[in-house]
KOLKE-582128 format. One record per residue (C-alpha): residue number from 1; x, y, z. Coordinates in nm, 3 decimals, always signed. Layout:
    k        x        y        z
  NUM        X        Y        Z
...
! end
This chain:
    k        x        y        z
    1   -3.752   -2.019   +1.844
    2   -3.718   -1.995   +2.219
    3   -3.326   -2.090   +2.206
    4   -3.090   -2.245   +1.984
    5   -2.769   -2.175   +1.782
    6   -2.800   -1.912   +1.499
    7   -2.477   -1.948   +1.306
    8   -2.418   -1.623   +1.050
    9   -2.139   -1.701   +0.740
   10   -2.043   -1.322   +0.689
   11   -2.058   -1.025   +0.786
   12   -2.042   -0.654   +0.686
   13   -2.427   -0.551   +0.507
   14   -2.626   -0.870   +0.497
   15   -2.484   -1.038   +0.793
   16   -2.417   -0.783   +1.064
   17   -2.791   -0.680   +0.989
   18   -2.890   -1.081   +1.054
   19   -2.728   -1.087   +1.353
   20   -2.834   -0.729   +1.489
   21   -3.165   -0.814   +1.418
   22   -3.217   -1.173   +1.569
   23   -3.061   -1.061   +1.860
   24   -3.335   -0.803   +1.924
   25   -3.595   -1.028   +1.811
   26   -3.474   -1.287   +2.024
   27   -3.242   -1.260   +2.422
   28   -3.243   -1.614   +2.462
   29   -3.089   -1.771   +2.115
   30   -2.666   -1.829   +2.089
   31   -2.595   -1.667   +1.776
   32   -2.195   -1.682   +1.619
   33   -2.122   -1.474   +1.355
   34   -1.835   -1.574   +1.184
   35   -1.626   -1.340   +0.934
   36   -1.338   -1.493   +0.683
   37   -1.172   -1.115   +0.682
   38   -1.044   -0.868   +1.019
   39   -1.367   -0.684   +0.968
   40   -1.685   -0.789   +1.018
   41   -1.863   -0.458   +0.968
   42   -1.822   -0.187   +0.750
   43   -1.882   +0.104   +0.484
   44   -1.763   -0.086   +0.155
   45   -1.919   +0.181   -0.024
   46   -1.722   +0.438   +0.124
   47   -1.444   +0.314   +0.034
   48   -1.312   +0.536   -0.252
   49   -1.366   +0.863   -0.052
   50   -1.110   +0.751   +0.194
   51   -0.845   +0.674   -0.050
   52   -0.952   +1.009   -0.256
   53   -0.983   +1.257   +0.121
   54   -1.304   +1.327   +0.147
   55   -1.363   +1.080   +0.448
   56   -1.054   +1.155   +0.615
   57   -1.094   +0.955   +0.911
   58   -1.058   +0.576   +0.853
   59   -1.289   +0.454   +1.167
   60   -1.537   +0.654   +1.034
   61   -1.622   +0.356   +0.819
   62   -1.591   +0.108   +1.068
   63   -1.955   +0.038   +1.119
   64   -1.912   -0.193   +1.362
   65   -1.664   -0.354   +1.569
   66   -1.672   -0.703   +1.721
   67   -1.619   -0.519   +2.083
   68   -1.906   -0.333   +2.011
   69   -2.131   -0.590   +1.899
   70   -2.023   -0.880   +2.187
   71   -2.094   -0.603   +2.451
   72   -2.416   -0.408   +2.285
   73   -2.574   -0.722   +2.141
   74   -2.375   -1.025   +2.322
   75   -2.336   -1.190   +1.982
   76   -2.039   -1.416   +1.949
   77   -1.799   -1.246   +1.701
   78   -1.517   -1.449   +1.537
   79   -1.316   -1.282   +1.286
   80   -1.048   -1.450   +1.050
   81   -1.287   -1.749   +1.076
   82   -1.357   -1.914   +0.730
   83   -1.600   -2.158   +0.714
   84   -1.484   -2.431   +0.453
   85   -1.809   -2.696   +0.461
   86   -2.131   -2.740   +0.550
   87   -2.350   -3.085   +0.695
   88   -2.659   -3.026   +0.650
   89   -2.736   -3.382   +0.773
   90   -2.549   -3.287   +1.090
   91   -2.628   -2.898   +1.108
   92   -2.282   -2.834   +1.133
   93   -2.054   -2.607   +1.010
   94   -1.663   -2.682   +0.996
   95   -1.497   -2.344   +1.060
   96   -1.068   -2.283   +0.950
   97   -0.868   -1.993   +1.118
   98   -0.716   -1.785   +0.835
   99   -0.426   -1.824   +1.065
  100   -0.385   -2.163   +1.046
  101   -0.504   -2.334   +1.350
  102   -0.654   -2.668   +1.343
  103   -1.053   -2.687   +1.184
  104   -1.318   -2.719   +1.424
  105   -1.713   -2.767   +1.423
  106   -2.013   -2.525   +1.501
  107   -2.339   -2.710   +1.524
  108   -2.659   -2.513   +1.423
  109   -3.036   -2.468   +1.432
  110   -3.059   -2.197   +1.241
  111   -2.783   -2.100   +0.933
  112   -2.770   -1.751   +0.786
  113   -2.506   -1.729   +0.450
  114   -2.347   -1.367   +0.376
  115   -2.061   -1.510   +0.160
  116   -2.076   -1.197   -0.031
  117   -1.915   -1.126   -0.365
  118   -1.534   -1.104   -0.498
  119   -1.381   -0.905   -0.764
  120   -1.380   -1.032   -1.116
  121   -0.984   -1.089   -1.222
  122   -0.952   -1.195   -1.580
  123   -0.723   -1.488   -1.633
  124   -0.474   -1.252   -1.856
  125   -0.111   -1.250   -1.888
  126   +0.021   -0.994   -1.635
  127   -0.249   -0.981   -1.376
  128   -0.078   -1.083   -1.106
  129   +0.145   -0.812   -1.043
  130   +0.163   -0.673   -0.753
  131   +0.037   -0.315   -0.875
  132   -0.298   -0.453   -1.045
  133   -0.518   -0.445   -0.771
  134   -0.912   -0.452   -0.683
  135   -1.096   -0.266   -0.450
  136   -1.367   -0.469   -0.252
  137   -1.246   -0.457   +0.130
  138   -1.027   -0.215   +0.402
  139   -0.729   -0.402   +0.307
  140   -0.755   -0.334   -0.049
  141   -0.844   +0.016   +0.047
  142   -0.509   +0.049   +0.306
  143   -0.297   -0.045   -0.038
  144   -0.443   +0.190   -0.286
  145   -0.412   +0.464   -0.070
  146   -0.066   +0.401   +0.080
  147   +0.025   +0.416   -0.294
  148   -0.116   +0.713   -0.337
  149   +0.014   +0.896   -0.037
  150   +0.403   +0.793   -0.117
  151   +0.372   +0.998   -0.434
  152   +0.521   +0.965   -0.778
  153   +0.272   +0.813   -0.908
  154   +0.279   +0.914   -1.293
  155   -0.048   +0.770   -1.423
  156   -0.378   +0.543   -1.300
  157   -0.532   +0.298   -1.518
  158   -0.869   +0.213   -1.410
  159   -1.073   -0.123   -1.615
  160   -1.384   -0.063   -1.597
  161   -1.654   +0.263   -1.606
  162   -1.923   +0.090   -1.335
  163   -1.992   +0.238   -0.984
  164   -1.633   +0.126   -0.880
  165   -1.424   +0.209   -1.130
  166   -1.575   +0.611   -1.188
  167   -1.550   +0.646   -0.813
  168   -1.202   +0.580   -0.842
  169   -1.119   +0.745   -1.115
  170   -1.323   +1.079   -0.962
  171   -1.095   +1.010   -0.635
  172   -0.750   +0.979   -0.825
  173   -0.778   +1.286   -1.005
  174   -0.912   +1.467   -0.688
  175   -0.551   +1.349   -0.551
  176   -0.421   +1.525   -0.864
  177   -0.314   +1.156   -1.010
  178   -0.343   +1.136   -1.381
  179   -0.573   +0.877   -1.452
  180   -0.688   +0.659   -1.788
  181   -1.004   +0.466   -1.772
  182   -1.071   +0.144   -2.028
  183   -1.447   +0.049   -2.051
  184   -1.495   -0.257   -2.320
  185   -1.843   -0.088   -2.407
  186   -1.852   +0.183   -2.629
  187   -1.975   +0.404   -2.358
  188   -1.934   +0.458   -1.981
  189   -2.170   +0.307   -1.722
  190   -2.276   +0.072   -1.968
  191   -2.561   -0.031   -1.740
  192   -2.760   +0.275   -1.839
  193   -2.842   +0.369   -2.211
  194   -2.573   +0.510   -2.419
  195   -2.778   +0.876   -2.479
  196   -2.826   +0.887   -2.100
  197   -2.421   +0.845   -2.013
  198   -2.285   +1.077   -2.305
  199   -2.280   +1.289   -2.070
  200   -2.075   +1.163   -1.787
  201   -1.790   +1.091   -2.087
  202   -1.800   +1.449   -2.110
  203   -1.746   +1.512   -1.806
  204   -1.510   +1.265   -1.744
  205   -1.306   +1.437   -2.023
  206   -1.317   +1.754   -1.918
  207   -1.200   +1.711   -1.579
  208   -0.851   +1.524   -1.779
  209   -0.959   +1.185   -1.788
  210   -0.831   +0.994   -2.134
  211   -1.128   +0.752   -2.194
  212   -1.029   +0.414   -2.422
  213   -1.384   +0.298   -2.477
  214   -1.501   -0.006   -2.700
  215   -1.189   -0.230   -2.632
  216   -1.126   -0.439   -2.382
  217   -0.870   -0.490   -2.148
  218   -0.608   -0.810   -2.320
  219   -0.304   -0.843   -2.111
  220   -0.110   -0.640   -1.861
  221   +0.251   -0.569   -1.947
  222   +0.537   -0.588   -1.723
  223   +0.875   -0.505   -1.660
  224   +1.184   -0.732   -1.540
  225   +1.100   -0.667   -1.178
  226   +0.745   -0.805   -1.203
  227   +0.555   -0.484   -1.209
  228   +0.277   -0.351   -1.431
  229   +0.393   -0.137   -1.657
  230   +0.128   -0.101   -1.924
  231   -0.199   -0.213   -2.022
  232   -0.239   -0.366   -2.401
  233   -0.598   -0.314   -2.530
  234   -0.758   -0.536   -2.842
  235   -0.736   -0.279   -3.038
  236   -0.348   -0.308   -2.986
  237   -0.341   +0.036   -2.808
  238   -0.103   +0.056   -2.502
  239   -0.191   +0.273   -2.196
  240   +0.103   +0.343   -1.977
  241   +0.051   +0.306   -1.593
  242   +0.179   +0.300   -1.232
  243   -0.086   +0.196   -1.103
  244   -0.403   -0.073   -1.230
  245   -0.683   -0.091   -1.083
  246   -1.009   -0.332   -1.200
  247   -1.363   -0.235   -1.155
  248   -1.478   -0.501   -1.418
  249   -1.760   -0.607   -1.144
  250   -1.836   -0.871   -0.940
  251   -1.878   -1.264   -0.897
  252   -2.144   -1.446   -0.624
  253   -1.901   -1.656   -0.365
  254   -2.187   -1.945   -0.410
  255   -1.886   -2.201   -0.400
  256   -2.013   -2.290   -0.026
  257   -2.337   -2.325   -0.063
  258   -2.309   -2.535   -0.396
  259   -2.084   -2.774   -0.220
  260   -2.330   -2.830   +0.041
  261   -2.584   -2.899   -0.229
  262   -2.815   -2.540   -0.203
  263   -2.989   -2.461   -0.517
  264   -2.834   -2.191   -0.755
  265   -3.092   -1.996   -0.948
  266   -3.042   -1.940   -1.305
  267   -2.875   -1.574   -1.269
  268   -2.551   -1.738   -1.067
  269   -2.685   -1.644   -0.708
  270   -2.820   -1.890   -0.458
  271   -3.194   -1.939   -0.493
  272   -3.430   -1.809   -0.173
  273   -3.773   -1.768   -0.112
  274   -3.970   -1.455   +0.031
  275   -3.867   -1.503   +0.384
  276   -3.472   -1.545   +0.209
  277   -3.470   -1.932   +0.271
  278   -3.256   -2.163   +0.067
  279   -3.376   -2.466   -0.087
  280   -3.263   -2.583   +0.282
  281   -3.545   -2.452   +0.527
  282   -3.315   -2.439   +0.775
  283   -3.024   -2.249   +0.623
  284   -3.070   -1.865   +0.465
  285   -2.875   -1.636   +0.253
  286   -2.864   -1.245   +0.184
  287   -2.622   -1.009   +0.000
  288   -2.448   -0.983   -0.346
  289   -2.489   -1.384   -0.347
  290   -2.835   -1.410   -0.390
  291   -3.110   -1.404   -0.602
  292   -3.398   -1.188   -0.540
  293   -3.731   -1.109   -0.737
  294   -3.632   -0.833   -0.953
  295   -3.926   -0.595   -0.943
  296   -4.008   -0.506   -1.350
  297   -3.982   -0.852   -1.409
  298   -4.094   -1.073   -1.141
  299   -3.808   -1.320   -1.200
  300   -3.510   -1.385   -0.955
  301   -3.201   -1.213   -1.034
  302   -2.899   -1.123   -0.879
  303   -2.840   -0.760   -0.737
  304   -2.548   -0.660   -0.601
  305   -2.585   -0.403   -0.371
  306   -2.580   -0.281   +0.042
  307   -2.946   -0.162   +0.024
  308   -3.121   -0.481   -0.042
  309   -2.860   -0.658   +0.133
  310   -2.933   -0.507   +0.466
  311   -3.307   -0.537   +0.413
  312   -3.273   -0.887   +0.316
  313   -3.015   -0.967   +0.595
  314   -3.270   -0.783   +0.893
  315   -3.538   -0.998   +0.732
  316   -3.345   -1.316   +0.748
  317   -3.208   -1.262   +1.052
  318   -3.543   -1.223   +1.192
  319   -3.694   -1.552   +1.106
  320   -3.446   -1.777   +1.189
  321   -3.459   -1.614   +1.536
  322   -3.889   -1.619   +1.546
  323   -3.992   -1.862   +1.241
  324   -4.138   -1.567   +1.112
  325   -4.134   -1.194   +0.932
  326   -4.257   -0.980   +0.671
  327   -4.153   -1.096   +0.296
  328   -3.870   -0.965   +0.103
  329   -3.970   -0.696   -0.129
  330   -3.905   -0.700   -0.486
  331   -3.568   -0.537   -0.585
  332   -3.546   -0.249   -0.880
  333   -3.177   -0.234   -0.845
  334   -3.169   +0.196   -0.737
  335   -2.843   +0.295   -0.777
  336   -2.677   +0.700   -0.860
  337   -2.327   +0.797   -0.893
  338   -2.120   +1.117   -0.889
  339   -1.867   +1.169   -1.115
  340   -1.722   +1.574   -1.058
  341   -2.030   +1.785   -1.105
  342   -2.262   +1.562   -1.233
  343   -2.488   +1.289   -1.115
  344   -2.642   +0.971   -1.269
  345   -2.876   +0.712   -1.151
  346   -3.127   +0.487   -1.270
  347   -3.402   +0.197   -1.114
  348   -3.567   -0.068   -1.307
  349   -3.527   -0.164   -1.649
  350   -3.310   +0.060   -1.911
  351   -3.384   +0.021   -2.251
  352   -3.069   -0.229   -2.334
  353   -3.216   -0.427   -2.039
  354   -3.555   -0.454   -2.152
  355   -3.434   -0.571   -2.493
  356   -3.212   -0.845   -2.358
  357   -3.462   -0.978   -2.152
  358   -3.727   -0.929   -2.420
  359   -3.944   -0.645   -2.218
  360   -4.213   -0.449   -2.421
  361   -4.106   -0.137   -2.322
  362   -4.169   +0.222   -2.437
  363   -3.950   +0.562   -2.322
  364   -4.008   +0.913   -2.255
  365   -3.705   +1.110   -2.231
  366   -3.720   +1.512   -2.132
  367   -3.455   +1.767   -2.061
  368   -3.579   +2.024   -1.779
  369   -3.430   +2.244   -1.494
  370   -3.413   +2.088   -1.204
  371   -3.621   +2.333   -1.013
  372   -3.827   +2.679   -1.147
  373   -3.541   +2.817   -1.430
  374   -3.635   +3.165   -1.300
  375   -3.465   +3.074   -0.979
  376   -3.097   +3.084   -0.975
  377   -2.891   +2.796   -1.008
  378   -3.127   +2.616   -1.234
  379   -2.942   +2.301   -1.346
  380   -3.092   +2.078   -1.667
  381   -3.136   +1.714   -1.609
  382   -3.238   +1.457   -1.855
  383   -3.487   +1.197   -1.776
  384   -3.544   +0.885   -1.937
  385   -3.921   +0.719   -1.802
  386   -3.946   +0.296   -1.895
  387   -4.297   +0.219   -1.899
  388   -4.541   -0.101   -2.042
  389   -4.676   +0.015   -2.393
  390   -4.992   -0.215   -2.263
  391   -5.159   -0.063   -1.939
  392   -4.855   +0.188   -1.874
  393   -4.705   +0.078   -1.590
  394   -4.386   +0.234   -1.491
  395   -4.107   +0.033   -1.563
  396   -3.755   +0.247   -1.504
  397   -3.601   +0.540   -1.457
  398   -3.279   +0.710   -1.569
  399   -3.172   +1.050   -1.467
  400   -2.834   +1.242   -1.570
  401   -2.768   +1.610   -1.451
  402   -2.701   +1.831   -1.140
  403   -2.892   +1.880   -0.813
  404   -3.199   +1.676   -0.767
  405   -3.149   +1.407   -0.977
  406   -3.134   +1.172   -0.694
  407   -3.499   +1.252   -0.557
  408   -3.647   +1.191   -0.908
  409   -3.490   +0.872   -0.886
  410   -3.618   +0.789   -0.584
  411   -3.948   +0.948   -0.624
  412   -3.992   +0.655   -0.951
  413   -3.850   +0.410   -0.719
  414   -4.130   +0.444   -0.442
  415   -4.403   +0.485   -0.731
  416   -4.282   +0.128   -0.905
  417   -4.279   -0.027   -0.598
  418   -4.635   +0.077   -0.521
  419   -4.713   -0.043   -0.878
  420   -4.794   +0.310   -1.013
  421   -4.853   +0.347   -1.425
  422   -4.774   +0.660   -1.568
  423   -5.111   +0.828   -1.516
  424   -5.075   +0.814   -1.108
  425   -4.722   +0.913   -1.195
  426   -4.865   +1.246   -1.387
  427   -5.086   +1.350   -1.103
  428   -4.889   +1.270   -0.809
  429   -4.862   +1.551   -0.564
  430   -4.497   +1.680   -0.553
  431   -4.322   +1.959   -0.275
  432   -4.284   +2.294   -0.538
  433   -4.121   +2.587   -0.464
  434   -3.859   +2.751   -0.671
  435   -3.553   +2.686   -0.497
  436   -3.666   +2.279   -0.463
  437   -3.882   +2.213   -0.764
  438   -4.142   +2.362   -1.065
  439   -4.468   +2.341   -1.091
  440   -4.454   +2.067   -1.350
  441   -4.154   +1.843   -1.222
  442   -3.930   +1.685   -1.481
  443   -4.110   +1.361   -1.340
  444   -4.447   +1.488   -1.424
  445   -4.346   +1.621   -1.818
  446   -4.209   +1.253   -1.841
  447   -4.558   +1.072   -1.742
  448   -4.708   +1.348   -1.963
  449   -4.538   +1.253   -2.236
  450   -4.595   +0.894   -2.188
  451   -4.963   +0.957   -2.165
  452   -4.980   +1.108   -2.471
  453   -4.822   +0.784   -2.617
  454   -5.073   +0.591   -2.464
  455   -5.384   +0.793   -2.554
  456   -5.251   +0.847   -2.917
  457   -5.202   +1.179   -2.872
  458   -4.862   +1.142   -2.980
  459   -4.601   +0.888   -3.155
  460   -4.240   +0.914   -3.096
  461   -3.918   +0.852   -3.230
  462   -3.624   +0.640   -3.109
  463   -3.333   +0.884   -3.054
  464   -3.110   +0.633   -3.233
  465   -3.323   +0.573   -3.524
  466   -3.187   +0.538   -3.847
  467   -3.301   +0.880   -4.009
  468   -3.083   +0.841   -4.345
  469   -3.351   +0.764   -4.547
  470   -3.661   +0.942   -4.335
  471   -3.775   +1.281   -4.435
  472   -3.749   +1.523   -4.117
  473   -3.909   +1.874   -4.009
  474   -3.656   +2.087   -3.736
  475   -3.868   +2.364   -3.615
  476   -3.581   +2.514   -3.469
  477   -3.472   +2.867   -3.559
  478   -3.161   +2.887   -3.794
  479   -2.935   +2.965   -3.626
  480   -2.986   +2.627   -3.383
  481   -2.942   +2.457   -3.719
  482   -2.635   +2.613   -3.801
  483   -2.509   +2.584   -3.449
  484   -2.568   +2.195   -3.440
  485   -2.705   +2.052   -3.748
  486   -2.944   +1.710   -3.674
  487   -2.713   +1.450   -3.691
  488   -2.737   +1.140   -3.887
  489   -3.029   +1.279   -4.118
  490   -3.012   +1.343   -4.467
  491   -3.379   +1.506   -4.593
  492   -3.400   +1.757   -4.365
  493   -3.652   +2.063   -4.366
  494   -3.619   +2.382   -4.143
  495   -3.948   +2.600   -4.046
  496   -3.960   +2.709   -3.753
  497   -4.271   +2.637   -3.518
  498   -4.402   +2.984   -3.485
  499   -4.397   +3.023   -3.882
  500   -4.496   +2.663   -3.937
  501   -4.889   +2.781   -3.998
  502   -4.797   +3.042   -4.277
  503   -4.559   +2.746   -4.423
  504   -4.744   +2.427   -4.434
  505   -4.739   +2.415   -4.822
  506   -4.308   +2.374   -4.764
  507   -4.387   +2.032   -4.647
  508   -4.253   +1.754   -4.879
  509   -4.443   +1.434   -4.848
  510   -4.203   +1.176   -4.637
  511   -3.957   +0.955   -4.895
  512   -3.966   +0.578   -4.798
  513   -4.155   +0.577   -4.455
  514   -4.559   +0.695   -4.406
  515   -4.497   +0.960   -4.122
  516   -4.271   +1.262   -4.076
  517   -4.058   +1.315   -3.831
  518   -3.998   +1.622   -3.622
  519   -3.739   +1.777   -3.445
  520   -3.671   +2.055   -3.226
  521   -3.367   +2.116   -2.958
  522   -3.531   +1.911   -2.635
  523   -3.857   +1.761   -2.771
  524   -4.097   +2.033   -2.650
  525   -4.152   +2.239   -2.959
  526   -4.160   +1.926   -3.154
  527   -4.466   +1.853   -2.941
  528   -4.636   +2.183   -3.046
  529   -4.557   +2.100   -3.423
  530   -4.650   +1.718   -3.393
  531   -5.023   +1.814   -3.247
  532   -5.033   +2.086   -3.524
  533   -4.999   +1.889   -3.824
  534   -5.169   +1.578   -3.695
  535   -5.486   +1.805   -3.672
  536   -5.391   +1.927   -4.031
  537   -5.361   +1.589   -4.167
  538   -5.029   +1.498   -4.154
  539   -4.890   +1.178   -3.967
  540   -4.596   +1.269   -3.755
  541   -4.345   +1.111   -3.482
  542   -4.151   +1.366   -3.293
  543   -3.789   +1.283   -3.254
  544   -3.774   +1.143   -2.857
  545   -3.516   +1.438   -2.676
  546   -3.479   +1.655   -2.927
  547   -3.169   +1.732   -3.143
  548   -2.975   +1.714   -2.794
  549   -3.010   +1.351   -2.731
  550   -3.056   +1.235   -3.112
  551   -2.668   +1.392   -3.124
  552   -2.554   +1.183   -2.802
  553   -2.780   +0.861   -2.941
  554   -2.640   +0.889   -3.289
  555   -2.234   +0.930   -3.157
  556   -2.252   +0.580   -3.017
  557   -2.502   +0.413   -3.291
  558   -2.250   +0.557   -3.588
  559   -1.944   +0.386   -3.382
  560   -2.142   +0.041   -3.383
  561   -2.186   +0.124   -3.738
  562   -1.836   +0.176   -3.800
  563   -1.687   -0.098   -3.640
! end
């Protein structure tokens, strides 16, 4: 396109990226970006780490202003500018001031939508208090942290254990505010499996945190001036607060482009194609409102998040300014977290996603150092590897731990996109020395393990399997029993692996299942024991992390049980 009117609804990731990028690819086109809020650029994600200190300076997350952009870029900024309608017929937009002024038209060539996303508020008695509040933009931000720089606050409640809500809660008790946080699941960051998050709940915990997990949030209580005073669970527990804040998640702003008649896919977001076209050629949309081709699947879903936002909104904004680019990639939804000392992340499918969607999908988990244990300041991680019982192709990734975590996250990220199984994934060639790394990276034991799964080498055990009536080996020494007995087993028998030779006639044939299963503290001596008595006859599974997840698996699978 030699000229013309490109027209951007939104800014901040997807839409500041649009209109950064069609103004390099093209001098001569008119493009208006129009933003509903006061800014049209900035660092949503930082957002916590102001409020909690550790950005101290608030411009610092200005990413960009309109000044900057009009004078850099000569793009026509216009913020508290809601668009209300679109005509398509027309290639108009009609635009309202948030102030109030009268409506007026934009016509287009070329329409880029970056409506974004907006906090989900449950319809519950209470909620609109003035102290329940969500945290999505600067504003919200201003109010959170004016509240907590007046003092006297008593106690935080935060709803919900996702990205949001733990960086809050992490920031609020870095200000020394005592905080409460209520997750309906029965574990934290209930978008990674319950074995792989036991340990953030410790965590949580120990830096004073009073967790309310498995109930959900049912009204807010108030007092006879209107403000929150205490949050009612289902379970009929009340949790005494100051302040409320809700990191329950998100919902698509797809209001807009339903109205004007766009297709929305069957995950909520608006429905694009590779080059991030609506069902309209002429109109496009990027950020947390659309779908994109979720990479372990294939299918469009909706992802949330700044990375793929920017990508898709420097993509968009692209083509409408040429007619063409390069595709939009296939998303795997990266995302890691700190909460205190520990980290957690995770890309492509968990194993609750894979069953929901109805996956085949098999898991390695190992617990290793992140880097030679010789070394000082070895930290253990645990890694849980998602891969296709059929030709092996690597399928997700969840880490938990210390340093490092996030480069073996991103390291499985770059091999799914490339379409890697977990044989390339066992030989690829990773930076070792013993400050960084060891010889055989946590990654590679993980595709090691999965190999032997796929050359029947070895059979494995769910973590949470129900053990109650299987007949289990622990090669670990006594005292490991003693010190933390295998939970949830009943027919349990202890040799340990370097006297299992001299002790093979102690073996009781399994009761009610073919195959034995063995245990040790992480999985690895359990490996040694498995390969010794399948070559002696025996048919074995060794129990998938060891005593140290089964006991994290097992806490949350006994609660289901329980009620």
């Amino acid at each position: 396109m030699e000229s013309g009117t490109i027209v951007i609804v939104g800014g901040v990731a997807g839409g500041a990226s649009a209109a950064t990028r069609a103004r390099r690819m093209n001098e001569n086109a008119e493009i208006i970006l129009l933003e509903r809020d006061e800014h049209v650029s900035f660092a949503n994600c930082g957002l916590p780490y102001h409020i909690g200190g550790e950005i101290e300076d608030r411009n610092r997350l200005l990413v960009a202003t309109p000044d900057f952009l009009r004078q850099r870029f000569r793009i026509d900024v216009r913020v508290s500018q809601e668009v209300i309608s679109i005509d398509r017929t027309a290639k108009t937009v009609t635009v309202q001031p948030v102030a109030g002024e009268d409506a007026y038209l934009i016509p287009y060539d070329k329409l880029i939508l970056s409506p974004g996303a907006r906090p989900i508020v449950p319809p519950i008695p209470g909620i609109d208090a003035e102290n329940v509040v969500t945290l999505r933009n600067l504003a919200d931000m201003d109010r959170i942290k004016a509240a907590v720089d007046v003092g006297g606050l008593s106690q935080a409640v935060v709803v919900g254990s996702g990205f949001i809500g733990l960086e809050m809660v992490e920031q609020l008790v870095r200000r020394e505010v005592k905080t409460s946080l209520i997750e309906l699941q029965n574990h934290v960051l209930p978008m990674m499996d319950a074995e792989m998050t036991e340990p953030i709940g410790e965590e949580l915990k120990k830096n004073g945190v009073d967790l309310y997990l498995g109930s959900g949030l049912e009204s807010i209580q108030t007092n006879s001036e209107g403000a929150a005073v205490s949050a009612k669970l289902s379970n009929g527990e009340q949790i005494q607060g100051d302040l409320f804040i809700l990191g329950i998640g998100v919902q698509p702003n797809v209001e807009l482009a339903k109205e004007a008649g766009l297709t929305i896919g069957g995950s909520g977001g608006i429905a694009t194609n590779e080059f991030l076209q609506t069902s309209d050629p002429n109109i496009y949309a990027v950020g947390d409102a659309v779908e994109y081709q979720y990479g372990p699947t294939g299918q469009p879903s909706r992802i949330a998040m700044a990375g793929p936002a920017n990508r898709a909104g420097r993509l968009a904004g692209e083509h409408a300014a040429t007619g063409s680019s390069g595709p939009m990639q296939p998303v795997y939804g990266t995302s890691i977290i700190r909460v205190f000392g520990l980290t957690a992340g995770f890309s492509g499918l968990t194993g609750g996603l894979a069953t929901r969607l109805g996956v085949p999908c098999c898991h390695a988990i190992v617990l290793a150092k992140n880097h030679a244990g010789y070394y000082p300041g070895a930290e253990m991680m645990t890694l849980k590897l998602s891969y296709s019982p059929g030709d092996g192709r690597v399928l997700g990734v969840q880490v938990v731990g210390g340093d490092g975590c996030d480069k073996r996250i991103d390291v499985v990220a770059t091999a799914m996109h490339f379409g890697a199984d977990v044989r390339g994934l066992a030989g690829v060639d990773l930076a070792y020395a013993p400050p960084f790394g060891s010889a055989k990276d946590p990654i590679h034991l993980a595709a090691f393990v999965a190999c032997n799964q796929l050359d029947g080498i070895e059979s494995f055990c769910s973590p949470d399997a129900d053990l109650t009536e299987r007949t289990v080996l622990d090669v670990r020494t006594l005292s490991e029993v003693k010190a933390k007995p295998l939970a949830g087993a009943h027919s349990v028998i202890h040799i340990p692996v370097d006297e299992l030779r001299d002790r093979l006639g102690e073996i009781e044939p399994p009761q009610g299942h073919d195959s034995l299963v063995i245990t040790c503290a992480v999985g690895i001596r359990g490996h040694l024991a498995t390969r010794l008595l399948t070559q002696k006859g025996f048919k074995v599974e060794n129990l998938s992390g060891g005593a140290t997840v089964r006991s994290r698996a097992w806490k949350f699978t006994s609660q289901n049980e329980n009620g």
